[in-house]
N, C-alpha and C positions, 0 to 999 in steps of 0.2 A: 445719609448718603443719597444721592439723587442726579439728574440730570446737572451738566453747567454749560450755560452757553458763553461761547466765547470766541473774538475774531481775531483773524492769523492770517500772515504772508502764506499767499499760496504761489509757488514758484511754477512755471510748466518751459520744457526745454523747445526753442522755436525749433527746433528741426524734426521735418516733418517725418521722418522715421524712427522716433524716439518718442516725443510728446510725453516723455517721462515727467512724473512731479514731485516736489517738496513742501514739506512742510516746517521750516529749521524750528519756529515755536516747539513743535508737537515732541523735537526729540531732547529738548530742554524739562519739558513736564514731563516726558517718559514713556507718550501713546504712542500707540503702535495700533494701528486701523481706530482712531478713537475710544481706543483702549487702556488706560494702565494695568499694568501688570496686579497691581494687587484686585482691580475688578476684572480681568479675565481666570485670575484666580478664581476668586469667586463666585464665578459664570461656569467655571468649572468644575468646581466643586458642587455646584447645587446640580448642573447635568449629569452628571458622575453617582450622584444620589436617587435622585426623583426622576420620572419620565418627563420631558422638556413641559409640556405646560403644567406640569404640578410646581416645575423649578421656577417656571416666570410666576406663578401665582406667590408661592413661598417666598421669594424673594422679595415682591412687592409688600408683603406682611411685615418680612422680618427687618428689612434695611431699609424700605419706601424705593428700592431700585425697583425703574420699570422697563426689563426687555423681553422681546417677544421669545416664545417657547423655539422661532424658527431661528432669531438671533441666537440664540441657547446654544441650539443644537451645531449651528458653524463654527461658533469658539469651542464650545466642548469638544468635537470631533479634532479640528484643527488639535489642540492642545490633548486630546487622547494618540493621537498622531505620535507628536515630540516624545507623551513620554512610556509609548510602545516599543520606539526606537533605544529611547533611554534606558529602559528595561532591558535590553537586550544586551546595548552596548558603555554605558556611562557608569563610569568608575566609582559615583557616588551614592548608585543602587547596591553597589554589595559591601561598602565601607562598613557601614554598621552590623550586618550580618560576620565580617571577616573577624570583627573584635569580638563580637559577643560571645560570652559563656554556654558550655552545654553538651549534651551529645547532639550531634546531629540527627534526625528524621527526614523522611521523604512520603509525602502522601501523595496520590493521585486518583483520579475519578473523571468524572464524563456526567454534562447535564444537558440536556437537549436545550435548542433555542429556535426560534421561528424566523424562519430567512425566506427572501424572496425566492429560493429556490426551496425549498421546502423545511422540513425542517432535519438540521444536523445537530450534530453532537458536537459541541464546545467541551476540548477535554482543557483538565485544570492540575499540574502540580507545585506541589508548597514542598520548600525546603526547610526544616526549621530547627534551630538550638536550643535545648533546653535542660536547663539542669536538673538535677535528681531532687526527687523531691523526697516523704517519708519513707521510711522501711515498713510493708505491712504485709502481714502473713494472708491467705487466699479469702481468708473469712471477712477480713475486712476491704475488700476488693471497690466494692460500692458505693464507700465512703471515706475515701482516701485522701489525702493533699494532696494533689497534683499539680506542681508547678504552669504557671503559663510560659508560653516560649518568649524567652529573651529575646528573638530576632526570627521572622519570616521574611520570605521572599519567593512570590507566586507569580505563577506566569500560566495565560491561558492560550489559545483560543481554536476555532476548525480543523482539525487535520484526521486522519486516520492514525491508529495506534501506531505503526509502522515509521509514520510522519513523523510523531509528537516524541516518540522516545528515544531521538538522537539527542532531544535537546535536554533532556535528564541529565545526561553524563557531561556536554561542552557548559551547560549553566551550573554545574558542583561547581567544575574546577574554575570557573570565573567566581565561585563567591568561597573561594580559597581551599576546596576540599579535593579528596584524591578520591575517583569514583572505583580505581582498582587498588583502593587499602581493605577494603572489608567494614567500615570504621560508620557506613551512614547504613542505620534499617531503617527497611522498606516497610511500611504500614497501610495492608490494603484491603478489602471486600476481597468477596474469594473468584471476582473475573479473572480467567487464564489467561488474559492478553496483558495481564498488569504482570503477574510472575514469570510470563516468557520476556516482554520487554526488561525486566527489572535483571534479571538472569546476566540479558546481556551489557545491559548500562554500567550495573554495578554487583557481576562476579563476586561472589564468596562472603554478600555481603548480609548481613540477620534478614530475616524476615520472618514477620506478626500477620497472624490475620486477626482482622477487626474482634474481638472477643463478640459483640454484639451476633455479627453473621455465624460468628462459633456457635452462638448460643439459640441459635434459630434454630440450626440444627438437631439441635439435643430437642427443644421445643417439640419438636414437630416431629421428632422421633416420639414423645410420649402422649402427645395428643393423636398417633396414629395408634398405640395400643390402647389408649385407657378414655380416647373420647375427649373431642376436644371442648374446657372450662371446666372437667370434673376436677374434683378433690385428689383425686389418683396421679392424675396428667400434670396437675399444678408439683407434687411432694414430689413426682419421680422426675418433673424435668429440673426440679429444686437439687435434688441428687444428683442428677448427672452433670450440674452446673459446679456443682463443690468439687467432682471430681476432675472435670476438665479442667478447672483451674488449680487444681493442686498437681495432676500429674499427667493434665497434654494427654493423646492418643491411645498412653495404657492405660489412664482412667476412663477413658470411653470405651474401652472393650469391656473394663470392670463393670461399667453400668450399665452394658448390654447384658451382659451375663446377668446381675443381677434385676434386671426387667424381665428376661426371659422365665427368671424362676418365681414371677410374679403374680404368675396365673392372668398375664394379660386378655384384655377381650381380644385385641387383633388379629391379625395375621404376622407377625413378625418383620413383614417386610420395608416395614419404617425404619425397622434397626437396621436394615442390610443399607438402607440408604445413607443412614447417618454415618455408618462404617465407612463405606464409598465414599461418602463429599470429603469426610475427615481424612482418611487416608490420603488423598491428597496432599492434608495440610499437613500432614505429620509433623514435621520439621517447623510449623510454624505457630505451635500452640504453647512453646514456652513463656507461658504467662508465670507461672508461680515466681520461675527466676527474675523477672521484668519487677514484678511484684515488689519482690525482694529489695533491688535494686532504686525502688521507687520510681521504676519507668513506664512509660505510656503503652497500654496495650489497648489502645483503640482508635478510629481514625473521626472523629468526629471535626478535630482542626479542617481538615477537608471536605466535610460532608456538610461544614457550617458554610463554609467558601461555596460550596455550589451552591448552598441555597441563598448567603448574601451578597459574597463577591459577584457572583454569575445572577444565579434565580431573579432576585430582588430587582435588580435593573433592567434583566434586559430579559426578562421574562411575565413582564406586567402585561398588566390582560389589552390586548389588543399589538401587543410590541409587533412588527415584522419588521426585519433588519437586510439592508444590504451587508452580503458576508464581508464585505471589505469593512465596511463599520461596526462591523463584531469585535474584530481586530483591535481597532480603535477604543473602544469603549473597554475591550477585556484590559488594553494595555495601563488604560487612567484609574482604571478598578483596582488592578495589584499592583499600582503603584501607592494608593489608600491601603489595601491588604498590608501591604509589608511595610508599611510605616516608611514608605520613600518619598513621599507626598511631598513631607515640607523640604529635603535635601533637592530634589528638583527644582520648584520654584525660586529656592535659594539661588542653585549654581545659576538659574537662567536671569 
């Protein structure tokens, strides 16, 4: 692939308040600004990847094309434009998701980006199906078959929590679900703005918290009695881990109790905190049954999105972004996230 040069009827209208032009050649071969479609594809795709002069470097490797990282950056943006909108509105971003097998999921999170106004929180949620995968009791938690999801569909970018969580509930029911059946869990870190928006989006509906973040807690409940990297702190936050995933909230009173009568070095008040953060979740440490079921009890789909969908591009060392071309760039991203990539270029 490479440059081609080549001469063409250039048409311009005599009237002087138009001076519109044509090119009849250019729409027989397919371009559009000197473009084909399958190389603005590909201009976008390597933008959408790499920061614009890594993408004109790369490209000139991989194919022998040579455009500039600023040429880069105008197709890419333009073409993150299209399919931001598309994301939103076109029938052919949620087709594959409406077929797909699975129960439903909904993760969400928040990763900062560097903007000409300083730097914000680009929040990010994934909708995703997937089907059940082994049956395994709590012991084997860790090493489980976990299905990957049949079908996502992610959407990001600047808003405040308040903003971004209307569009949780009008984006279900475009990709065929009922956000008041109870039928999509919510899977999240234990921020309160995630369980107050999620309350209201999708009522009456499961909700998990990350086992991870569960487990931080137990952690750090036993490295405040026993010292933290002793032998003690490792066995007892090992115990309180078996119990939280066997029996949720009462197994964590269980393992206070028995830390209390452990003859801890502490002062006890690591337990009072692990009690507090947990209570909280109470309602949301049913892992054993998730288990059981072969279902996901952790949000890492989301937590890889902020660091590749989000992180990875638009958080390269030196990135500063206009917030409008955040927009742009989150839209061309989760439309790769969610496998819409190739049904857009298609319809276009």
């Amino acid at each position: 692939m490479g440059w081609i040069d080549l001469s063409r009827l250039h048409l311009v209208c005599i009237s002087p308040a138009c001076r519109d032009s044509v090119q009849p050649f250019d729409d027989r071969l397919g371009l559009t600004d000197g473009l084909t479609e399958a190389a603005r594809r590909l201009l976008s795709l390597a933008g959408g990847s790499w920061s614009f002069d890594s993408a004109s470097r790369h490209l000139k490797t991989f194919c022998g094309l040579d455009a500039s990282d600023e040429f880069i950056r105008k197709v890419t943006e333009a073409a993150g434009k299209k399919l931001a909108v598309g994301m939103d509105e076109a029938p052919e971003a949620t087709e594959a998701f409406k077929q797909a097998p699975g129960d439903t999921e909904f993760e969400t999170d928040g990763t900062t980006v560097n903007t000409t106004e300083g730097w914000k929180e680009a929040k990010i949620g994934i909708f995703a199906k997937r089907e059940r995968g082994e049956s395994v009791e709590t012991e084997r938690w860790a090493d489980r078959k976990l299905l990957t999801p049949a079908a996502r569909f992610a959407f990001a970018r600047i808003a405040e929590s308040i903003d971004f969580a209307p569009q949780w509930g009008s984006t279900a029911t475009r990709l065929g679900l009922d956000p008041l059946a109870g039928t999509i869990t919510v899977l999240a870190d234990g921020a309160a703005w995630i369980w107050a928006r999620a309350d209201e989006q999708f009522p009456g509906a499961p909700q998990v918290l990350d086992i991870f973040h569960a487990l931080k807690y137990v952690g750090d409940g036993a490295k405040g009695l026993f010292g933290d990297g002793t032998p003690e702190a490792k066995a007892h936050a090992d115990r309180g881990r078996d119990l939280l995933l066997a029996d949720g909230y009462a197994g964590v009173e269980t393992w206070v109790g028995e830390m209390l009568a452990a003859e801890p070095k502490g002062d006890g008040a690591s337990l009072g905190r692990v009690l507090n953060d947990l209570k909280d979740h109470e309602g949301r440490l049913n892992y054993a049954l998730r288990l059981k079921r072969g279902q996901s009890i952790g949000t890492g789909m989301v937590e890889g999105a902020a660091k590749n969908l989000i992180g990875k591009r638009l958080k390269a060392n030196n990135a500063r972004w206009c917030i409008g071309n955040v927009g742009k760039m989150a839209g061309l991203c989760s439309a790769l996230y969610s496998d819409c990539w190739e049904r857009f270029w298609i319809a276009a």
